[in-house]
C-alpha positions as CSV (number, residue, x, y, z in Angstrom):
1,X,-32.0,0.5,-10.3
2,X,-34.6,2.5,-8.5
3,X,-36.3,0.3,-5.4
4,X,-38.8,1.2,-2.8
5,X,-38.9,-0.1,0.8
6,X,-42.5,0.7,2.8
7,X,-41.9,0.9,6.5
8,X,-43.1,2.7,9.4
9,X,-42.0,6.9,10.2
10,X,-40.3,5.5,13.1
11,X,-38.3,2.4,11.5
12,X,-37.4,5.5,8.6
13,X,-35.9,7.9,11.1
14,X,-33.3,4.7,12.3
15,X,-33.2,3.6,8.7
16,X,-31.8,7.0,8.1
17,X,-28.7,6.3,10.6
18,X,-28.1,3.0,10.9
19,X,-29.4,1.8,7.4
20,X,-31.6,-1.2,6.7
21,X,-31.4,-4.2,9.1
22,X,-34.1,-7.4,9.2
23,X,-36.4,-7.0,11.6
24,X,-36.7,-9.8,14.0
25,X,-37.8,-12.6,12.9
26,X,-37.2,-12.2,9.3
27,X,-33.4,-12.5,8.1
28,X,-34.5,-9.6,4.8
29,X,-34.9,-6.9,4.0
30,X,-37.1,-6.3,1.2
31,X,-37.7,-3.8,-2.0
32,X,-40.1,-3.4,-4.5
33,X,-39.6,-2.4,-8.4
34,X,-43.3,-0.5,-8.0
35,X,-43.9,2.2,-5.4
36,X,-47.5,1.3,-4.8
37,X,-46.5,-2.1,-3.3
38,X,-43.7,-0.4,-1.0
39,X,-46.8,1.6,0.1
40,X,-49.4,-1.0,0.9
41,X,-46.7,-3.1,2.8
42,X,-45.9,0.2,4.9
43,X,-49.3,1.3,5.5
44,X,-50.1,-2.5,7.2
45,X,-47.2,-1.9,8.7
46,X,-48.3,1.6,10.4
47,X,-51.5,-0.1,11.2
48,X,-50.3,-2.6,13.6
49,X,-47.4,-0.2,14.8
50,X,-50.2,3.3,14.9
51,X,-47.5,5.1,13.1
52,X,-47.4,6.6,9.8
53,X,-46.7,4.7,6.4
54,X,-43.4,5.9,5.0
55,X,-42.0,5.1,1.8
56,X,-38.6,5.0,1.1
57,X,-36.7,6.0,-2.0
58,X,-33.0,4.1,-2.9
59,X,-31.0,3.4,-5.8
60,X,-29.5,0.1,-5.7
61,X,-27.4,-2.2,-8.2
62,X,-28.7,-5.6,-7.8
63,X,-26.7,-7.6,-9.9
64,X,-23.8,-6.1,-8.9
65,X,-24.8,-7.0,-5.2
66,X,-26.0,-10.3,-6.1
67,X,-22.4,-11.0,-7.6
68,X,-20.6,-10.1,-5.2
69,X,-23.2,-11.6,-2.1
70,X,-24.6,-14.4,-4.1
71,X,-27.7,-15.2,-5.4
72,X,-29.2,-17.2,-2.5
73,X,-28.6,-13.6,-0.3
74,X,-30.1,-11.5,-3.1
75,X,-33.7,-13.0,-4.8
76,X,-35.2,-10.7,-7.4
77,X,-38.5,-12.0,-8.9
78,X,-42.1,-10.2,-10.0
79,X,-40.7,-7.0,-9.2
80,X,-39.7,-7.3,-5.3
81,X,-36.0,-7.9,-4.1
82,X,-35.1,-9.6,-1.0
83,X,-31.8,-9.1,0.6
84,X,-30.3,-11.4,3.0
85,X,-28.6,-9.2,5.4
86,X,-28.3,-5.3,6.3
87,X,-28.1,-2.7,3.3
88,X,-26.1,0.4,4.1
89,X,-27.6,3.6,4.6
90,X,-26.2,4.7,1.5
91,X,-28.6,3.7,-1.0
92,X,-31.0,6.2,0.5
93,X,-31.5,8.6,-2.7
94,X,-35.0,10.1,-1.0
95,X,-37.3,9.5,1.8
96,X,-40.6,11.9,1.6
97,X,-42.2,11.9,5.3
98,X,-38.7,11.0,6.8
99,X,-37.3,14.8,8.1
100,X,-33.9,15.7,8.0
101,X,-32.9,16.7,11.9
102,X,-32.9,20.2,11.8
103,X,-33.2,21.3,15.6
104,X,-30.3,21.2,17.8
105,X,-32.0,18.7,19.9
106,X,-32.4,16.5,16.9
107,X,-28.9,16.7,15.5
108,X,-27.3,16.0,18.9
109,X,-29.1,12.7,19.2
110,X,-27.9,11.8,15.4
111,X,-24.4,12.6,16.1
112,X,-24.4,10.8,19.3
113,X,-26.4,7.8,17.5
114,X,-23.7,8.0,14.8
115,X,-20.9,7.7,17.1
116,X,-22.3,5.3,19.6
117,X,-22.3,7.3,22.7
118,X,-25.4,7.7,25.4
119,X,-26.7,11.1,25.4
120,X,-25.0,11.6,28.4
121,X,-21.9,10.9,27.9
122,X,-22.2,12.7,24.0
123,X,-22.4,16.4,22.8
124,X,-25.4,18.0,24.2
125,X,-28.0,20.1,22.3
126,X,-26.2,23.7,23.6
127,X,-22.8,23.0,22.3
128,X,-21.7,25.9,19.8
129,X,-21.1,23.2,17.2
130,X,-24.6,21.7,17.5
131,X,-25.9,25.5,17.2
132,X,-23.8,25.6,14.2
133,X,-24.4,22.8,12.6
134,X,-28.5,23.6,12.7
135,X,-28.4,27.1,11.2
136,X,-26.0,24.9,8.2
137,X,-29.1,22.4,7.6
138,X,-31.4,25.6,7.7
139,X,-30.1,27.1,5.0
140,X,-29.3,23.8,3.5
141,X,-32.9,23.0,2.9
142,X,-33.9,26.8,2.3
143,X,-32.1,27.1,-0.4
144,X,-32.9,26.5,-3.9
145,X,-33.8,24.1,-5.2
146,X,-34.5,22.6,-2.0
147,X,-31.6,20.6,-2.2
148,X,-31.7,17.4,0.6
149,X,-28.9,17.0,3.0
150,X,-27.4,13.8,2.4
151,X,-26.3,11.7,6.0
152,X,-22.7,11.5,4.3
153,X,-22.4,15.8,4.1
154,X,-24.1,16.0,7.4
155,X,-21.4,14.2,8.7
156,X,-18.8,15.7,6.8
157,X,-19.7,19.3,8.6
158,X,-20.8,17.4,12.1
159,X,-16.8,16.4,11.9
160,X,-15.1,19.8,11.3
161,X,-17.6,22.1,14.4
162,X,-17.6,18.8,16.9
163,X,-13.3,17.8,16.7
164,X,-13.3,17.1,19.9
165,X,-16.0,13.8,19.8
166,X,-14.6,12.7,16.6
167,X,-11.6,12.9,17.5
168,X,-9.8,9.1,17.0
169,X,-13.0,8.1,15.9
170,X,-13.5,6.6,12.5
171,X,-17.1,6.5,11.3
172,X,-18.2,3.9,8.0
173,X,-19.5,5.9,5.7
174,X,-21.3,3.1,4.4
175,X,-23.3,1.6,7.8
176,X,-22.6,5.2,9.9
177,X,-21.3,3.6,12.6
178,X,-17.9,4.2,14.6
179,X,-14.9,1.8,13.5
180,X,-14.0,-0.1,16.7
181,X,-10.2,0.1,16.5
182,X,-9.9,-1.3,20.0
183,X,-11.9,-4.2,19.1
184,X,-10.7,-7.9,17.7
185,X,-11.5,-7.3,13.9
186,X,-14.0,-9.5,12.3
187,X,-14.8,-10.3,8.9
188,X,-18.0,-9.8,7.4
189,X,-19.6,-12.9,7.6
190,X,-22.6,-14.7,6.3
191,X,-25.9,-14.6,8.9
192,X,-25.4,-16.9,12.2
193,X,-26.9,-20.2,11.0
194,X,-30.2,-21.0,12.6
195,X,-31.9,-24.5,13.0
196,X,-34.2,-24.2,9.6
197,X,-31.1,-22.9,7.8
198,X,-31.0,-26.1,5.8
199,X,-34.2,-26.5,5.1
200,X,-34.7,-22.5,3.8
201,X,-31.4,-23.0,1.7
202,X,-33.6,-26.4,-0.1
203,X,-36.5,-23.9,-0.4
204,X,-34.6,-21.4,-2.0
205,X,-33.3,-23.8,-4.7
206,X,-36.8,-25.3,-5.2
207,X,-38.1,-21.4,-5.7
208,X,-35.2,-20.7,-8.5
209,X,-36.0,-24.4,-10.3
210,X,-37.0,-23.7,-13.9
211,X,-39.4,-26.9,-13.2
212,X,-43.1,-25.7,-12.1
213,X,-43.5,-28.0,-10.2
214,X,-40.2,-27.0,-7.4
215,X,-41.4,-23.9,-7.5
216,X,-44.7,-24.8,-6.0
217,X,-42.4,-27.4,-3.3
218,X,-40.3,-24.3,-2.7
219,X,-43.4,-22.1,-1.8
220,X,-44.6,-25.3,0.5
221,X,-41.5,-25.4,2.2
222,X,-41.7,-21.6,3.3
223,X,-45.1,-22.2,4.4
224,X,-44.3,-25.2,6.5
225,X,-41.6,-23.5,8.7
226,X,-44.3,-20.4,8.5
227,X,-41.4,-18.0,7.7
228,X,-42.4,-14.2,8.5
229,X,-41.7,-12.8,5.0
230,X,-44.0,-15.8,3.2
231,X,-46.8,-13.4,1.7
232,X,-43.4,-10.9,0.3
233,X,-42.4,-14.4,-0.6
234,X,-45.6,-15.2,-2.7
235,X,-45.8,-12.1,-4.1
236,X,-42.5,-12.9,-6.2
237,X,-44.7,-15.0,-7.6
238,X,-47.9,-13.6,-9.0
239,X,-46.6,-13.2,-12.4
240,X,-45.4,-16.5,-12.9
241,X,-45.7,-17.9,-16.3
242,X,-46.8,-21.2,-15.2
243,X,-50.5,-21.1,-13.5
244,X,-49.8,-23.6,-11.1
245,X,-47.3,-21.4,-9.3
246,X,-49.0,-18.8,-9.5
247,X,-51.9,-20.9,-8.3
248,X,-50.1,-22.0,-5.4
249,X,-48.6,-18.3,-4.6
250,X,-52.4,-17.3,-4.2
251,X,-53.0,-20.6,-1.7
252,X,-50.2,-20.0,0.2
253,X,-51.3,-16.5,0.8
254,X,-54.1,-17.8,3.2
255,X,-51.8,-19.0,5.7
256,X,-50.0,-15.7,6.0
257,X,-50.3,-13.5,9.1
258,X,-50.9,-10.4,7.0
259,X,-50.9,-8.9,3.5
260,X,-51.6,-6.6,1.5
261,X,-55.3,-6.8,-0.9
262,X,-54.1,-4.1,-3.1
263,X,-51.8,-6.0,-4.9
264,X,-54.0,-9.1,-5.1
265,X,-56.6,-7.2,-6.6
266,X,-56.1,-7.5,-10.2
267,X,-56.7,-11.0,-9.9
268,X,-60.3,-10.8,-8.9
269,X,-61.6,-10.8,-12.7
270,X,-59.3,-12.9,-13.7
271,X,-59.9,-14.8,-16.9
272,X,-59.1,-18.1,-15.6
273,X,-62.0,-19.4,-13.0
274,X,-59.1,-20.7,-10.8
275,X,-56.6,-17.6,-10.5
276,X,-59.9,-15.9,-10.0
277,X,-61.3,-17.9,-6.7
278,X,-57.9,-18.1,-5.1
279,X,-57.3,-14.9,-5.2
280,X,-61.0,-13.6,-4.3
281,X,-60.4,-16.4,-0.9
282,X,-57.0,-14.7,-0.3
283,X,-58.8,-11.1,-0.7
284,X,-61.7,-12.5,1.8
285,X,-58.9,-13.4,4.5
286,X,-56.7,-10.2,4.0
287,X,-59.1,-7.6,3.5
288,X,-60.3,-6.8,7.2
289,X,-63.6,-4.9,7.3
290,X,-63.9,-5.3,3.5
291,X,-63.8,-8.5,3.3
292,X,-67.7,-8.4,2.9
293,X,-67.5,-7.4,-0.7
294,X,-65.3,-9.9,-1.9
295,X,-67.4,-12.8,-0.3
296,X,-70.4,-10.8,-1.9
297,X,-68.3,-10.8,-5.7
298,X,-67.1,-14.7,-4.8
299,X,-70.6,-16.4,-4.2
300,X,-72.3,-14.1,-7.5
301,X,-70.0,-15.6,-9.9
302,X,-71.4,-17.6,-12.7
303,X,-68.4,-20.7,-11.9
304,X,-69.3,-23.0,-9.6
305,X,-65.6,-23.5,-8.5
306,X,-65.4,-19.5,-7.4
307,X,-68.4,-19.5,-5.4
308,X,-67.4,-23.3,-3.6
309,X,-63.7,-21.6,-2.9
310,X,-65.5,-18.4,-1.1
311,X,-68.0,-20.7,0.4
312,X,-65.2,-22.5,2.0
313,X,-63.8,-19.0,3.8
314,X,-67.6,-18.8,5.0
315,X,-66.3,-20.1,8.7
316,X,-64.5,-16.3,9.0
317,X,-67.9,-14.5,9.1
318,X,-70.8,-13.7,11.6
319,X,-73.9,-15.7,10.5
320,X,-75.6,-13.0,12.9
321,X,-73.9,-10.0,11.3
322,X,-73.5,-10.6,7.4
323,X,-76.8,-12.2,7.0
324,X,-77.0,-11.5,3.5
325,X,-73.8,-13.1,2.5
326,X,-75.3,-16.1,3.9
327,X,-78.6,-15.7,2.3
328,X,-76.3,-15.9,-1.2
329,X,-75.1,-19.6,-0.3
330,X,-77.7,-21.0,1.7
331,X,-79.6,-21.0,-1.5
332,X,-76.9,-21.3,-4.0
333,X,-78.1,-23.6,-6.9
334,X,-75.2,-25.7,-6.3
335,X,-75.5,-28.2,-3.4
336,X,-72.0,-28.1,-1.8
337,X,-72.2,-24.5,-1.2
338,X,-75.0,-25.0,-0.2
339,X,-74.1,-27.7,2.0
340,X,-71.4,-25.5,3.4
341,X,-73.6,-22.3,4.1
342,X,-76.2,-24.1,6.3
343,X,-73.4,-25.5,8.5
344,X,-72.7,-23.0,9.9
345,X,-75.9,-21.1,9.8
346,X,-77.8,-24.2,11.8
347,X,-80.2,-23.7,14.8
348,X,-79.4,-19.4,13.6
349,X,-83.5,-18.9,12.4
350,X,-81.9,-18.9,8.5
351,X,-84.8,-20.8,6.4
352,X,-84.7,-23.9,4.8
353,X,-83.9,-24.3,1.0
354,X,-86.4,-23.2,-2.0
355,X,-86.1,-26.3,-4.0
């Protein structure tokens, strides 16, 4: 199954060493079925980071995972896969905009990442292997057809020109990482517990309920212990058959920290006048400086339910700066959004009603 995972070009340089690990505070790591979600959520990711959006290519057998982890660790729904717990490096199949290290500088800090050793205590950048092993990747990637050079054959050849630091060192081909022979050996375990374990594992259940009605109680639940992942969570469930859930995915989105508008798009013409003002309200809160044009579509819409639902996301704007969105719902024919509109334009020289 072929996934995608948007991150940063910085997170997909580690990613291509250490494989894929939750980033604090989330306890997932997360996929999507469609490339163009993987790159909105990396794109808001570079944003906050100033980095550049990455996308990441893997091949991945979910249900084979999801037998052998369980199916509270592995959630597949609406075309995004959470995964509770790291994911080996190994599922990597290709990474455009992450570059292989190529220089000796950059393969001497891989190897000495690989095997767990400070750079000054590791091989150094002028060692006759490292020379080596750089002209091998140059021709590697010169020649046709461009083939990629895998972290796994990298290693392979890293292994045979440096003996001397692998030497009694056994590396998991899986994570990359040295085997710690030295150490007390520990079984792979589930996650530490935490103190809203209990309460996630109920939400988890609720979200897998054929009942509607859980579904909704599970997405409440995430909300009220404001886990990090909650708009990847909601997301899962866009394409719901039932409209409340899919209702409630859409609500739910307004009390994330940050998503992504592209992929609640679609729902902005909507057929249904409900689906059709949540998700313009969640497009008003997530869209940054563009949220202008969605309050603009909200308060023009022939249902009085859309434009009271915008009207209600009014208290986000500058009565000073988007006048003319204001103009729209000071005189709205309907009195609630009307109501709403001179609020919070009061004492702000807007004039009174026409009727």
């Amino acid at each position: 199954m072929i996934l995608y995972h948007g991150t940063t070009a910085r997170r997909a340089r580690r990613i291509a060493v250490e494989g894929f690990h939750p980033g604090r505070p989330s306890r997932r790591v997360w996929f999507a079925e469609r490339r163009g979600y993987a790159l909105g959520r990396a794109k808001t990711q570079a944003r906050r980071r100033h980095d550049k959006p990455v996308v990441l290519v893997c091949d991945m057998d979910v249900k084979i995972m999801r037998a052998r982890l369980g199916r509270k660790r592995i959630i597949c729904r609406g075309g995004v896969v959470a995964v509770n717990g790291p994911v080996p490096v190994t599922v990597l199949r290709s990474s455009p905009g992450l570059d292989t290290p190529i220089t000796p500088s950059e393969l001497a800090a891989w190897v000495n990442r690989v095997l767990g050793l400070k750079p000054y205590k590791g091989v150094g950048r002028r060692h006759p292997g490292i020379q080596r092993l750089s002209e091998w990747v140059v021709k590697r990637l010169a020649a046709p057809p461009h083939s990629a050079v895998s972290p796994n054959a990298l290693l392979s050849v890293a292994r045979q020109w440096l003996p001397e630091f692998f030497e009694g060192v056994e590396v998991d081909p899986q994570r990359l990482k040295p085997i710690r022979r030295f150490a007390t050996i520990t079984l792979k375990a589930e996650p530490p517990p935490v103190a809203d374990e209990t309460w996630e594992e109920k939400a988890l259940d609720c979200l897998e309920d054929p009942r509607a009605g859980r579904r909704v109680r599970g997405l409440s639940m995430l909300a009220e212990v404001e886990d990090p992942d909650l708009f990847d969570w909601c997301v899962m469930f866009l394409e719901d058959e039932a409209t409340s859930v899919r209702l409630a995915a859409l609500h739910t989105m307004l009390r994330c920290e940050d998503g992504d508008p592209d992929i609640i798009e679609p729902l902005a013409d909507a057929k249904d006048k409900r689906i059709r003002a949540a998700a313009i309200a969640a497009l008003a809160r997530h869209s940054g400086r563009n949220a202008a044009q969605w309050f603009k579509l909200g308060l023009k819409d022939p249902e009085t339910c859309v434009r009271l639902r915008t009207a209600s996301m009014l208290s986000r704007l500058d009565p000073g700066r988007d006048r003319a969105i204001f103009d729209l719902a000071v005189y709205d024919p309907n009195p609630d959004v009307a109501r709403i509109a001179r609020k919070l334009t009061a004492g702000k020289g807007y004039g009174k009603p026409k009727w």
